[in-house]
C-alpha positions as CSV (number, residue, x, y, z in Angstrom):
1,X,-15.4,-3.8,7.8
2,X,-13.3,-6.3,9.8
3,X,-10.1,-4.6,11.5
4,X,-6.8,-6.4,12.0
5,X,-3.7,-5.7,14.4
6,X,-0.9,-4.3,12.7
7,X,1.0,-3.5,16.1
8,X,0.1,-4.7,19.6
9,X,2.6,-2.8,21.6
10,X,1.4,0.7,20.6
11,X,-2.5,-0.8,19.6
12,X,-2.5,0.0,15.9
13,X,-4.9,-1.5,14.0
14,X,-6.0,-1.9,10.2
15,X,-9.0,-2.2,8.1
16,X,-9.4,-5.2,5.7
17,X,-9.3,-2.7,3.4
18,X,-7.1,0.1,2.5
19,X,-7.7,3.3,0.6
20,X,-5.1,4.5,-1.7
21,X,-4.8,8.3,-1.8
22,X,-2.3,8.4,-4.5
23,X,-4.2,10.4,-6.9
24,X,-6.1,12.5,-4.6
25,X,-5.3,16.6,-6.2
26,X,-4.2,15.7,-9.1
27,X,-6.2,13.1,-11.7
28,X,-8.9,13.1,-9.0
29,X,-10.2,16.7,-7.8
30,X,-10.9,17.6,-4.1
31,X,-14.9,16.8,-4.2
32,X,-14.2,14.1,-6.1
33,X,-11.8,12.8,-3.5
34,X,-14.1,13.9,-0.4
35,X,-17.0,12.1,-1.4
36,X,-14.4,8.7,-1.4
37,X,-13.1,9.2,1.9
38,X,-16.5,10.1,3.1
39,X,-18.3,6.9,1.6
40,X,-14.7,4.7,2.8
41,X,-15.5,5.6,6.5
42,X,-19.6,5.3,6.4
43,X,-18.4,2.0,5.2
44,X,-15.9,1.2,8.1
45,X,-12.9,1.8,6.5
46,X,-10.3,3.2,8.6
47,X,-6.9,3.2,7.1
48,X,-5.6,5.8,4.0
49,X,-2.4,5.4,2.6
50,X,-0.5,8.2,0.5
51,X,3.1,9.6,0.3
52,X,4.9,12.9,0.5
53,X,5.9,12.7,-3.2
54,X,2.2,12.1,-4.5
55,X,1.9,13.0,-7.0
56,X,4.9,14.8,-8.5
57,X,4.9,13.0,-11.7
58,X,1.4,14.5,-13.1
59,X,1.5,17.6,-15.1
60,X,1.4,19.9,-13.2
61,X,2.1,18.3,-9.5
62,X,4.6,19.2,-7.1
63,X,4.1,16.3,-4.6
64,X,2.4,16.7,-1.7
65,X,-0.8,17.2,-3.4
66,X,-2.6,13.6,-1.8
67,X,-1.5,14.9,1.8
68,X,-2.4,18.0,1.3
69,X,-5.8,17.3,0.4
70,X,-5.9,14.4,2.9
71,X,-4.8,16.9,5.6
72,X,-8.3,19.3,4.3
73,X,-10.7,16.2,5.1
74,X,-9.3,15.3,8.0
75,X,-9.7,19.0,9.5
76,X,-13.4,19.6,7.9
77,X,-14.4,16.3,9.1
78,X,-12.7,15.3,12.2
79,X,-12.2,11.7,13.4
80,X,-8.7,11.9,13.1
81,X,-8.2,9.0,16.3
82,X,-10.6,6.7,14.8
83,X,-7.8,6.5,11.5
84,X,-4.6,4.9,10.9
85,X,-2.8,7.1,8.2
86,X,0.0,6.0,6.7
87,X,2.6,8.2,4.5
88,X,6.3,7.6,2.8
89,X,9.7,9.3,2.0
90,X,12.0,8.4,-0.1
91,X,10.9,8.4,-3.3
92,X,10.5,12.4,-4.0
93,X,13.0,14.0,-6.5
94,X,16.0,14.8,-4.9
95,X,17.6,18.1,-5.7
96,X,20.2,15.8,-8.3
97,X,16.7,14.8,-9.9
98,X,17.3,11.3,-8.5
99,X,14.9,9.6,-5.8
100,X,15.4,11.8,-2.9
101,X,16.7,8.9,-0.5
102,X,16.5,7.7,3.6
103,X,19.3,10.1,4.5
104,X,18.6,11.4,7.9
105,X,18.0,14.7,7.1
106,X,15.5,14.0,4.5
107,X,14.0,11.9,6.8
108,X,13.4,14.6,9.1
109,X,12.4,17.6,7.0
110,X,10.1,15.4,4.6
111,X,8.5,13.8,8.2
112,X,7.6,17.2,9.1
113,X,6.2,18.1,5.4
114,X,4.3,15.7,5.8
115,X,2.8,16.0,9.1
116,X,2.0,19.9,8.5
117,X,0.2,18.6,5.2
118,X,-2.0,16.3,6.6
119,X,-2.5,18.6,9.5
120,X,-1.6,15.8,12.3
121,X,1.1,15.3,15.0
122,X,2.0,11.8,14.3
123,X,1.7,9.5,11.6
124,X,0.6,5.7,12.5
125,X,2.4,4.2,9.7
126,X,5.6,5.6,8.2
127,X,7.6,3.6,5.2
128,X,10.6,4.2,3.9
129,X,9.4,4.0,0.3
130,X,12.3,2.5,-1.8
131,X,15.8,1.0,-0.8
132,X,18.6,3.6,-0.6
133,X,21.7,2.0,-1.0
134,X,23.7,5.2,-1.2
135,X,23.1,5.9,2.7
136,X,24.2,3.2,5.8
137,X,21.2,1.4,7.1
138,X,22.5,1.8,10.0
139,X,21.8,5.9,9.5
140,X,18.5,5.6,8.4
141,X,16.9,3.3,10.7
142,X,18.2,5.4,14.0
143,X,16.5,8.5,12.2
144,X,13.3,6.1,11.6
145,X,13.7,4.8,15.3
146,X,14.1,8.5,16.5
147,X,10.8,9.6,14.4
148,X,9.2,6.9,16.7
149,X,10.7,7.9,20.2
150,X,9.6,11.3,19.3
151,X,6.5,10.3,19.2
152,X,5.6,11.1,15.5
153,X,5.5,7.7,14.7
154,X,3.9,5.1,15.8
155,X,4.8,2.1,13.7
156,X,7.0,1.5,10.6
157,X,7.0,-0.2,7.4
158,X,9.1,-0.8,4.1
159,X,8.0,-0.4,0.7
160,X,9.7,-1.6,-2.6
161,X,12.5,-3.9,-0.3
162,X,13.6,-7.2,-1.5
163,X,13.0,-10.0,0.5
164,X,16.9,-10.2,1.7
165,X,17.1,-6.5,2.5
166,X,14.0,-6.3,4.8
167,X,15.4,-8.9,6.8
168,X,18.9,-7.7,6.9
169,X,16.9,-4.2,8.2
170,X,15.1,-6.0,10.8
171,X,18.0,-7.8,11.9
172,X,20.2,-4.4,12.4
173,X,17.3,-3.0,14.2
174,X,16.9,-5.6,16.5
175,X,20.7,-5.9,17.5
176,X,20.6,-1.9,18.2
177,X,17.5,-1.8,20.0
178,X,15.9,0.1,17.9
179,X,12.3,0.2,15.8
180,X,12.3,-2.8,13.4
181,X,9.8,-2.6,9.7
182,X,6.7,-4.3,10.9
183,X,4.9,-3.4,7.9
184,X,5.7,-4.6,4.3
185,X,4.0,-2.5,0.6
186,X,4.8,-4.4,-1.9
187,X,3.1,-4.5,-5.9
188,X,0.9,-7.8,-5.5
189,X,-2.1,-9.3,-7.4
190,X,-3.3,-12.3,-8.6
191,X,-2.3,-11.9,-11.8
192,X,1.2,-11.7,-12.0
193,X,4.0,-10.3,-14.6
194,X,6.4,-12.3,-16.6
195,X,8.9,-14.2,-14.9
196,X,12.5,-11.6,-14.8
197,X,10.5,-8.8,-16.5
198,X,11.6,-5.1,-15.0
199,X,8.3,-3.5,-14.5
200,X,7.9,-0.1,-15.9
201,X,6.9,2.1,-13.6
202,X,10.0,3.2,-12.0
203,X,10.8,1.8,-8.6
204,X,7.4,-0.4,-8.7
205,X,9.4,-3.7,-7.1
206,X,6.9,-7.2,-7.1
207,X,6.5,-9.0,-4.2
208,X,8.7,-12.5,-4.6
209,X,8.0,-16.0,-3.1
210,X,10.9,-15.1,-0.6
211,X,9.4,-12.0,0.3
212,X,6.2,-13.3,1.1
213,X,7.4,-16.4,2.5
214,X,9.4,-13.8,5.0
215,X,6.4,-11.9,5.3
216,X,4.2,-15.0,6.6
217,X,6.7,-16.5,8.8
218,X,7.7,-13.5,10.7
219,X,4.4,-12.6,11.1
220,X,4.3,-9.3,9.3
221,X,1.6,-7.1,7.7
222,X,1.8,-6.9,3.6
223,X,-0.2,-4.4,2.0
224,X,-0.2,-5.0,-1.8
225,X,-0.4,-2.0,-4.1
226,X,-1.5,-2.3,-7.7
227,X,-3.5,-4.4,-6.6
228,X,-6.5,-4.0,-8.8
229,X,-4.7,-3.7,-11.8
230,X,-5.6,-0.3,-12.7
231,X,-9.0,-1.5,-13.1
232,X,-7.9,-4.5,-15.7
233,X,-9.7,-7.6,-13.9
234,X,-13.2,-6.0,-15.5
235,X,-13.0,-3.1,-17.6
236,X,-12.5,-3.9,-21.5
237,X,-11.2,-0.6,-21.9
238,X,-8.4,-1.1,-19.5
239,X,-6.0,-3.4,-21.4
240,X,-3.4,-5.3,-19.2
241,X,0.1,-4.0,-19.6
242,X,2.4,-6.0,-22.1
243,X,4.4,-7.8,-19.7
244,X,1.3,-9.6,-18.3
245,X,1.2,-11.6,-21.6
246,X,1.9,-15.2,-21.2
247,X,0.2,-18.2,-20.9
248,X,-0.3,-18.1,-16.9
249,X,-2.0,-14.7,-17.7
250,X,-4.7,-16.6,-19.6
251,X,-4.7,-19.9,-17.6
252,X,-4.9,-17.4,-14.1
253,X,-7.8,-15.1,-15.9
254,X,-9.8,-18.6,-16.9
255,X,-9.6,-19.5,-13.1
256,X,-11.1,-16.3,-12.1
257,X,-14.0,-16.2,-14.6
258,X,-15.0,-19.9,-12.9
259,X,-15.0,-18.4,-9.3
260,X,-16.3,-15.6,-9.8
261,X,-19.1,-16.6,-12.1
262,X,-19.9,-19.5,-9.2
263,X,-19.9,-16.8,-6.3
264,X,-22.0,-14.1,-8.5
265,X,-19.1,-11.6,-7.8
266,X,-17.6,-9.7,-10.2
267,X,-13.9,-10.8,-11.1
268,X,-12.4,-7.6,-9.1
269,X,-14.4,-8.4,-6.0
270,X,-12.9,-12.1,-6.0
271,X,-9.3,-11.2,-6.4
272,X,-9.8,-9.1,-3.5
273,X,-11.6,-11.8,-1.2
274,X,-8.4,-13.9,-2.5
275,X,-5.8,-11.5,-1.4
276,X,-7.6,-10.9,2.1
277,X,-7.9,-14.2,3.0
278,X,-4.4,-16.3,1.7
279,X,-1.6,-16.7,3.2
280,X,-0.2,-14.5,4.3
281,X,-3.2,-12.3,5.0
282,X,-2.6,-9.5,2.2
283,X,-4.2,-5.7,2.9
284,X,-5.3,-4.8,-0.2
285,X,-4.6,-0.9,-1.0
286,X,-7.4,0.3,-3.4
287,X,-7.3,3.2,-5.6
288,X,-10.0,4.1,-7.0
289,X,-11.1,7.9,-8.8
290,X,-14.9,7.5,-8.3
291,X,-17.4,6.6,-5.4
292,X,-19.0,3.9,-7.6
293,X,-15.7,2.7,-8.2
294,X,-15.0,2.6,-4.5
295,X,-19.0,0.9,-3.8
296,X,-17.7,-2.1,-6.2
297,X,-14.4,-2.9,-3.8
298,X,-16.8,-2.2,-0.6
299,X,-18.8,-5.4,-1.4
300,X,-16.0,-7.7,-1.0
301,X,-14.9,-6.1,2.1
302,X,-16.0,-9.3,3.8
303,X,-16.3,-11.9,0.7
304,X,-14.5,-14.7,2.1
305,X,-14.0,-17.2,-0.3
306,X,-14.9,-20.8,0.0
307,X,-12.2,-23.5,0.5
308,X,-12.3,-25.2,-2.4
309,X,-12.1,-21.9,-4.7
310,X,-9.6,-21.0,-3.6
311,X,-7.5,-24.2,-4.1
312,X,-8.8,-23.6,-7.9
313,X,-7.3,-19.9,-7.8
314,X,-4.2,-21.0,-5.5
315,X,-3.5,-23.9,-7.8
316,X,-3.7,-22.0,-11.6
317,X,-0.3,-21.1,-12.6
């Protein structure tokens, strides 16, 4: 699987393709969720992403679950410097039972929850997982910036930002000196929601023209979440979610049925050769609850689509 650099000053570098850990301990058992990783890195892969509060909202989870059993492979298996690992804070339930925030202090402890799940002394990507509005930026990027002089860190990244606020970040980092966001997780897929819809899933934020216009021109790394649709692009019983109905929906699904019926892919397998090779370069993070599952998203590791499919794809709206 090709690898890409997602920071030359400390050498960290990304696969083309990302594994989502999200559900690892909870809807997808520890067996279950060695035999992915396992099959993941036989295939090249070489970059998980999870979070400290995955995933709290199951019956029966806590958070800390995906880490925890992240942390397990990683010990019975080894390899850990061949991996870029990637984790989040911010989003856990707070003791007010809001998000828990970027306050320096939660910063710090949930860091250090985080590394004694996973069983490692530094994490290679670290986002701050939502916006927290409620604490200066100022605050929270000198704790993220100390994370990384302290050597726990080695690069960082935002997640659910808008476009303006990720550059307003950057901007105070770079007047202070200090680390800026280098890597952007934003919700992305082909298909995309109704125009001014609020998406459901509670601090899920879409990744905007601005954003990714930002995202391209800066030069920055975007790894797209949701990306596969919860398994909508091919699976009948897998309805798309309400506010995916309008008529780009069907105009955008049409479009995809043509290239991927002239490359002899499956539909999933060409939205992720589209996302991979567009502008700006998109990591796909995929989340999958089965090896075979896992298999179907391996073959398209290095699908690159011709030129003039993806001007068909590019140019449905």
């Amino acid at each position: 699987m090709q690898q890409r650099t997602l920071d030359a000053a400390t050498g960290t570098k990304v696969s083309r393709l990302c594994l989502g850990a999200m559900p690892f301990g909870t809807t997808v058992d520890e067996k279950t969720a060695f035999a992915v990783l396992d099959r993941f890195v036989e295939a090249g892969g070489t970059t998980i992403d999870t979070a400290n509060c995955y995933s709290f909202w199951v019956p029966g989870g806590t958070g800390g679950e995906s880490e925890s059993v992240l942390g397990r492979w990683l010990k019975d298996r080894g390899g850990r410097d061949t991996l870029t690992i990637a984790s989040k804070v911010g989003s856990g339930p707070g003791p007010d039972g809001q998000a828990e925030g970027l306050a320096p202090a939660v910063i710090r402890e949930q860091l250090e929850g985080s590394l004694r799940r996973l069983g490692t002394d530094h994490l290679d990507l670290y986002y701050s997982h939502r916006e927290d509005r409620t604490t200066p930026d100022e605050e929270t990027l000198a704790a993220f910036h100390q994370a990384v002089t302290d050597g726990k860190v080695r690069v960082l990244g935002a997640s659910n930002h808008t476009a303006w606020r990720l550059a307003e970040t950057r901007c105070l980092a770079e007047q202070r000196g200090w680390t800026p966001y280098t890597a952007v997780q934003q919700r992305y897929s082909y298909l995309q929601p109704r125009p001014k819809t609020v998406l459901p899933e509670g601090g899920h934020v879409h990744a905007s023209d601005e954003l990714l216009d930002y995202v391209s021109s800066r030069g920055l790394t975007l790894f797209a979440y949701t990306s596969l649709l919860w398994g909508a692009y091919g699976r009948p019983d897998k309805p798309l979610p309400e506010h995916y109905a309008h008529p780009g929906t069907e105009r955008r699904l049409q479009a995809l049925a043509k290239v991927s019926g002239e490359l002899g892919v499956t539909p999933l397998q060409a939205v992720l050769a589209w996302l991979t090779g567009g502008e700006p370069a998109v990591v796909p993070i995929i989340g999958v609850s089965s090896v075979a599952q896992l298999d179907e998203c391996l073959a398209a590791a290095d699908l690159d689509l011709p030129e003039e499919l993806r001007k068909v794809l590019d140019e449905t709206v």
